[in-house]
N, C-alpha and C positions, 0 to 999 in steps of 0.2 A: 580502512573502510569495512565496513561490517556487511556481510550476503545475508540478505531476507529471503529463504525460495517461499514460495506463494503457496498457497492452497485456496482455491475460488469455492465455494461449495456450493450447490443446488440440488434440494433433497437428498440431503446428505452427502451426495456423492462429490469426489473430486475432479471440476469441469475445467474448462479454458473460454474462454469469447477471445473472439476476433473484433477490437476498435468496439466492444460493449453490447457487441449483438445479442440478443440471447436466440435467436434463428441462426445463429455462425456458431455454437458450442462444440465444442470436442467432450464425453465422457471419458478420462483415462483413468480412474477407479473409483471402487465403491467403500473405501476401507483407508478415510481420511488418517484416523488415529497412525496404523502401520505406516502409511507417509510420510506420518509427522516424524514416528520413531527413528524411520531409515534417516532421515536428517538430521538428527539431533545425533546418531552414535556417528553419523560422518564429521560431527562438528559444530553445526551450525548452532546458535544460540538465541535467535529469533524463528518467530513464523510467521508472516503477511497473510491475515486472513480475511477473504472478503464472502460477505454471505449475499450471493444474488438472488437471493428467497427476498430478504428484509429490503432490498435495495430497490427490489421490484413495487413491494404491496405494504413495506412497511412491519409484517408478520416474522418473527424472530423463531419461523422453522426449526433453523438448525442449529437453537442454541442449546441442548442438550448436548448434541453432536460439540461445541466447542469448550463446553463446561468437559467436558472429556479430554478435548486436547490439551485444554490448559491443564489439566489433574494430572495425565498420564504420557504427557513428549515428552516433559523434561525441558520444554521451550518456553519461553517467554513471546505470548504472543502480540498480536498488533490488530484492532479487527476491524473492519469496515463495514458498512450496506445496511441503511434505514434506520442510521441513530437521527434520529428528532427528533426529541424531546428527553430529558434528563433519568425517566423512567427507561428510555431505551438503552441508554448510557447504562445505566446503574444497573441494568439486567445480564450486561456485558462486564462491568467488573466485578460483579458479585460471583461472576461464574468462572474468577479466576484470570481475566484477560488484562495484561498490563500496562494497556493505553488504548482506548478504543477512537477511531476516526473520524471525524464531521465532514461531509461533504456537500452535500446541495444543504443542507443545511448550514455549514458556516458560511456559504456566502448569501443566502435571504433573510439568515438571523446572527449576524454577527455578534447580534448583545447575547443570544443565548449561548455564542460559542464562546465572549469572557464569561460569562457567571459559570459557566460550564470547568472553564479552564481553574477557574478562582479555587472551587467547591471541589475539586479533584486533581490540582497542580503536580505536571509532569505525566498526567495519564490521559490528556488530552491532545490529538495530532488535528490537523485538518489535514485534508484530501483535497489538493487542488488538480482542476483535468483541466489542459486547455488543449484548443485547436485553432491555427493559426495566431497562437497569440492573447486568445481571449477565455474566459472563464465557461465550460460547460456545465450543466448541469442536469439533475433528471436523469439521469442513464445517460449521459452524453445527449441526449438527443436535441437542449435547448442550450444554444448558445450565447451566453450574456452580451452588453456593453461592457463588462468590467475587462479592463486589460491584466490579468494572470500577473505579472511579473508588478503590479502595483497592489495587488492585493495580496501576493504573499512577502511584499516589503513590509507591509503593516501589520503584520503578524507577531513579529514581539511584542511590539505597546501592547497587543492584544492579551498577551498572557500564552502565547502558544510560542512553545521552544521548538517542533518538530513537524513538518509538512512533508506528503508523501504527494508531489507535484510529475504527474503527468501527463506523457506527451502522445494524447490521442490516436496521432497517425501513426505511429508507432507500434502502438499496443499490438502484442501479435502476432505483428509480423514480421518480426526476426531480423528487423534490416536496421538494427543498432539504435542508440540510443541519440536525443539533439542533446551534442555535448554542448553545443553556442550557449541552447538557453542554462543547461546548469553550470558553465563558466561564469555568466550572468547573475544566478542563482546565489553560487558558493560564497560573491562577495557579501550577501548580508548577515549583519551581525546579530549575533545572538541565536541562528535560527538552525538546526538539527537539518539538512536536506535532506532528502530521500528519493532518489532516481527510479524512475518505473515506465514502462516502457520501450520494448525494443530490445533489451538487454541482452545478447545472443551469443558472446566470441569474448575468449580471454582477455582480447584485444580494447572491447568493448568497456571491459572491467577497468582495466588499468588505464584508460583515458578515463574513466570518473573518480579511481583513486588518485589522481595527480590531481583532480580539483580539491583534495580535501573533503569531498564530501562523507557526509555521516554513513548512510548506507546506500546499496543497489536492490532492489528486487528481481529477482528471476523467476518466471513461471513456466509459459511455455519450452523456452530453450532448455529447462532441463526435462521435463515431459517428456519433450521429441530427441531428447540424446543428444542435441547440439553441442552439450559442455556440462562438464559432472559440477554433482556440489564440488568436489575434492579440485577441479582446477578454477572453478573461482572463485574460493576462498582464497586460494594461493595467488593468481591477479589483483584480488583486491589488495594485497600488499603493496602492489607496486606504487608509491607513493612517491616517489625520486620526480 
């Protein structure tokens, strides 16, 4: 299983939210790129990036800022917040990023998340956030009818190999990951998982590498010194 650590950015800088708040942020640096570096010479070969500028107002702030980390980490990144619309997309791989994410967008324009997938195959993930079960959207703040674990069943026929599905109550805060739902998760076929949420203890790790899943994201817990990149890359091994 492969470790994603996270970089959230707003106004450049490197933040954290608690459950999507942007009144709950943490600032832990101003100097994204150096971030990215320190993880890429420890190993790592992704970067989970999400822009809460775009995600907010729809405004691609800090894409300068990422046309940077994709030129100069050495990472292959993954990036999220306020693609709608195919110009947003395209602004994002033009600038070097090598799959950018749909989220309240793939679930109010599903057709725009195939032609999307079609016209850029393999550089297309959705973002799916649920709480209690069901689909968030909007910053979390609006909660669908759509039941989460049926709409990222139907994500292959859709044309999407890769969902980065997480789990709200979690986000955070540090009290581990719901392995129920990606046991759940891991049996669909065709589809790339991506665990987010919660992620905090070696321990943590090697309960979603025993599911098989594709990757983990870490953000917080490595911020706060909870767990180095260097022990859970070496967790995610654990796949017995």
């Amino acid at each position: 299983m492969l470790i994603f650590p996270a970089i959230d950015l707003r106004d450049g800088r490197v933040v954290r939210l608690v459950e999507g708040d942007y009144d709950r942020m943490t600032v832990y640096g101003s100097d994204p790129i150096s971030v990215a570096k320190a993880y890429q010479e420890k190993g790592a070969e992704y970067l989970h990036v999400v822009d809460l500028d775009a995600a907010l107002d729809g405004r691609q702030k800090n894409l300068e800022v990422i046309g940077k980390l994709a030129a100069e980490s050495g990472l292959k990144l993954e990036v999220g917040g306020g693609v709608r619309d195919e110009a947003s997309a395209r602004h994002y791989l033009d600038a070097g990023v090598a799959r950018v994410i749909l989220g309240s967008a793939a679930i109010e324009r599903p057709g725009f998340m195939e032609d999307l997938a079609k016209r850029y195959p393999g550089q297309v993930a959705a973002g799916v956030d649920a709480r209690n079960g069901f689909v968030a959207i909007h910053g979390w703040k609006t909660i669908t009818d759509i039941a989460a674990f049926d709409f990222v069943n139907s994500l292959p026929q859709r044309g999407i190999d890769t969902v980065i599905y997480t789990d709200i109550s979690r986000d955070g805060k540090l009290q581990g990951p719901n392995t129920e739902a990606y046991e759940r998760l891991s049996r669909i076929k065709g589809l790339n998982i991506v665990a987010s949420g919660g992620v905090s203890t070696p321990q943590d790790i090697a309960a979603l590498a025993r599911l098989k899943l594709y990757a983990a994201i870490i953000g917080k817990a490595l911020y706060d010194g909870r767990i180095t990149l260097e022990e859970a890359m070496e967790a995610a091994k654990d796949d017995r």
